[in-house]
C-alpha positions as CSV (number, residue, x, y, z in Angstrom):
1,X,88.1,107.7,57.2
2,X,89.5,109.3,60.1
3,X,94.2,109.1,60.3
4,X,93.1,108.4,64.0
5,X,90.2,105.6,62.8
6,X,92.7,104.3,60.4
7,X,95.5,104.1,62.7
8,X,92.8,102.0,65.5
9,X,91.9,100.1,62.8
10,X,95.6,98.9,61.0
11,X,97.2,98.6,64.4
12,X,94.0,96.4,65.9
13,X,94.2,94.1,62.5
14,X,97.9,93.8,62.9
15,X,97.4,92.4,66.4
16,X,95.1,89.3,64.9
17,X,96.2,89.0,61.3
18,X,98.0,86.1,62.1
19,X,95.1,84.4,63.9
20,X,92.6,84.8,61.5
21,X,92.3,81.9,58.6
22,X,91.3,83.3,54.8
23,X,87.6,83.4,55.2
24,X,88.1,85.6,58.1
25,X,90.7,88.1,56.3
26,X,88.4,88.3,53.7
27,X,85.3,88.6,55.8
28,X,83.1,85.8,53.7
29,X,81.5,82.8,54.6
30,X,83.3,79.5,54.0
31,X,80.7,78.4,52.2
32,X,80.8,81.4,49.5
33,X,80.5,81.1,45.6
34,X,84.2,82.3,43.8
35,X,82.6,85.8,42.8
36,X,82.2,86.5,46.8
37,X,85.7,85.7,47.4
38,X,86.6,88.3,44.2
39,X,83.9,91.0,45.6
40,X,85.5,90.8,48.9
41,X,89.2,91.3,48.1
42,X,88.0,94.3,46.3
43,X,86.4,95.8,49.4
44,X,89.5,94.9,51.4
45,X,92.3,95.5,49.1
46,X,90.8,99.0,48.2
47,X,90.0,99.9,52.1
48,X,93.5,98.3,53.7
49,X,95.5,99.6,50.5
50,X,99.3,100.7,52.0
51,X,98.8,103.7,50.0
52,X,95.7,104.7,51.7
53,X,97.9,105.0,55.0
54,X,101.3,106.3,53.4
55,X,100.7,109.1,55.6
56,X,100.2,107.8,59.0
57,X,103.4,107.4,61.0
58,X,105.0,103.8,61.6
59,X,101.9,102.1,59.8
60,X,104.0,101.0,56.4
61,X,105.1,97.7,57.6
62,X,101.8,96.8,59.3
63,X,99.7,98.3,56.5
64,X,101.8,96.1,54.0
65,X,102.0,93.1,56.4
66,X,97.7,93.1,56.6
67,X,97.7,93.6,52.8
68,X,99.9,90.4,52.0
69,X,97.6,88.5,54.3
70,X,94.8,89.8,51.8
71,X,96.4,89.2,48.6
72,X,97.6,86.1,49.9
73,X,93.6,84.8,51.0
74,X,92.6,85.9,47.8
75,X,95.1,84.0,45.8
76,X,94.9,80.7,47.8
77,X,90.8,80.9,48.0
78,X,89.9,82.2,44.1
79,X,91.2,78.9,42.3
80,X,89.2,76.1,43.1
81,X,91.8,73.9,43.5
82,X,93.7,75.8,45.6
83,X,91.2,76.7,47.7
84,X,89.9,72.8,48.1
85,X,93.6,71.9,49.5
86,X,93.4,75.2,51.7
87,X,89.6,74.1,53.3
88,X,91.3,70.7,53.9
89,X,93.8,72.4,55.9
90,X,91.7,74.5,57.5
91,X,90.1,71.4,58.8
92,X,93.2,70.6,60.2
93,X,93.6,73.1,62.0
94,X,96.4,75.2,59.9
95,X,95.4,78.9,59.2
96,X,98.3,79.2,56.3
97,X,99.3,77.2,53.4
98,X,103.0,76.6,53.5
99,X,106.0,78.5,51.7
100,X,103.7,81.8,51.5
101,X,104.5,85.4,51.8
102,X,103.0,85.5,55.2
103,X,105.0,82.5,56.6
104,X,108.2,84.1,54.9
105,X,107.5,87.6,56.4
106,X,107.7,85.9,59.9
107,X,110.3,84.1,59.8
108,X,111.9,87.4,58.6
109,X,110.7,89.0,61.4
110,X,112.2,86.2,63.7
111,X,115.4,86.7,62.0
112,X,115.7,90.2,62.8
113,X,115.2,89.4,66.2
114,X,117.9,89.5,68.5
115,X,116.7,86.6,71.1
116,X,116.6,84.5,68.1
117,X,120.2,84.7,67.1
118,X,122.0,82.0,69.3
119,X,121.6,78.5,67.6
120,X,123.1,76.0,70.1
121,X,121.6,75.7,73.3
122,X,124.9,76.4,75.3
123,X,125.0,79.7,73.6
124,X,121.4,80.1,73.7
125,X,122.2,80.6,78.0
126,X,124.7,82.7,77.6
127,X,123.3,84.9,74.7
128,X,119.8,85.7,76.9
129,X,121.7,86.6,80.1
130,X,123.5,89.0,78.0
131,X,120.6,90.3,76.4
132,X,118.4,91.0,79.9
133,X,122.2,92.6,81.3
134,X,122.0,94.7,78.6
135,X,118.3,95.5,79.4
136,X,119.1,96.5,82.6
137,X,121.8,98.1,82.1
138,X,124.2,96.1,83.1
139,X,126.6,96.9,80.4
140,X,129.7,94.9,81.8
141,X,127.8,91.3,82.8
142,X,126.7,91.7,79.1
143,X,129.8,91.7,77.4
144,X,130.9,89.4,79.7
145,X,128.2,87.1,78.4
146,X,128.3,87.9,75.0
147,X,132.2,86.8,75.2
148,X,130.6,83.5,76.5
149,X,128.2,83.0,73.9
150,X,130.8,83.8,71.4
151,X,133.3,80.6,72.6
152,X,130.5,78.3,71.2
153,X,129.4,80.4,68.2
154,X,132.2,82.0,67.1
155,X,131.0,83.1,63.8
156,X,127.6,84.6,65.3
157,X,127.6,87.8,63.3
158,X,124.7,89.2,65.7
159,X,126.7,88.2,68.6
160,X,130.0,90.2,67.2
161,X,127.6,93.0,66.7
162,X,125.9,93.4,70.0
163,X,129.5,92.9,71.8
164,X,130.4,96.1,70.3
165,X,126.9,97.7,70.4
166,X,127.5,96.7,74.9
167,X,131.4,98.0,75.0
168,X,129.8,101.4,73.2
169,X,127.3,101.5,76.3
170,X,129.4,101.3,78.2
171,X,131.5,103.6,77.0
172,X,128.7,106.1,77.3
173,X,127.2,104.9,80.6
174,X,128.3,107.3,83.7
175,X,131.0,105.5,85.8
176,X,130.5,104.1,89.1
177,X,132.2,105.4,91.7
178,X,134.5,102.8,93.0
179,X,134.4,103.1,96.5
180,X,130.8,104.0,97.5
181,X,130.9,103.9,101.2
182,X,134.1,105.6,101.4
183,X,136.2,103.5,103.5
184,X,139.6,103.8,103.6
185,X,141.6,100.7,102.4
């Protein structure tokens, strides 16, 4: 397969792996007999292998992210047991079981995230004003917010972080001129 094919196709799965339920990452039928469901993690796990893309660029984290998702179908849906409690849930309308590697990877993810580090929701105002100054530029308004998140989280590592990260902006951003329209005062 093509790097170019390869790249399509890991970027295109990552997009939906989260929508799709086990069947679906597996590509059998719900209705399949336990060798299927073997048969068909071979065919995936040996086509969406992270090695098999080690040498595409950025891939590695969505290559590894698709292939939890497979060995995470395979081990819910080869024991019978397992995968009797996982067709009840499906009915349910839950694509995951609980405490799994895919549900920990996310919530990984939304730690890492930046608009997910204020916890109280007077902090939380605050804390995405200083995130959109910061967007646009707006180095002072940011630390300026960031001080304000910071008087109800005062412990918020990410917040103590990013304060510095704007001052260092700002820092490097070319200064203003202070009187623009050149009037005399």
């Amino acid at each position: 397969m093509s790097n170019l094919r390869t790249q399509v196709m890991l970027d295109t799965l990552y997009e939906i792996v989260d929508d799709l339920d086990y069947y679906k990452l597996l590509r059998v039928d719900p209705q399949c007999e336990p060798a299927d469901i073997s048969a068909a993690y071979k065919a995936q796990s040996q086509k969406l292998h992270p090695d098999k893309s080690s040498t595409l660029k950025d891939m590695k984290d969505k290559a590894n992210y698709i292939y939890t998702a497979i060995n995470e179908a395979f081990r819910v849906l080869k024991d019978p047991d397992s995968r009797l409690v996982y067709d009840n849930l499906l009915e349910n309308g839950q694509l995951r079981v609980e405490d799994t590697a895919l549900n920990t990877n996310v919530d990984r993810q939304n730690a890492n995230d930046p608009a997910n580090a204020a916890t109280t929701e007077m902090s939380k105002k605050y804390w995405t004003l200083a995130l959109s100054d910061y967007e646009s530029k707006r180095f002072e308004s940011a630390i300026l917010n960031i001080k304000f998140a910071l008087q109800f989280e005062r412990e918020n590592e990410v917040f103590v972080e990013w304060l510095e990260k704007a001052k260092v902006a700002l820092k490097k951003a070319p200064k203003k001129e202070a009187n623009p329209y050149k009037l005399r005062l």
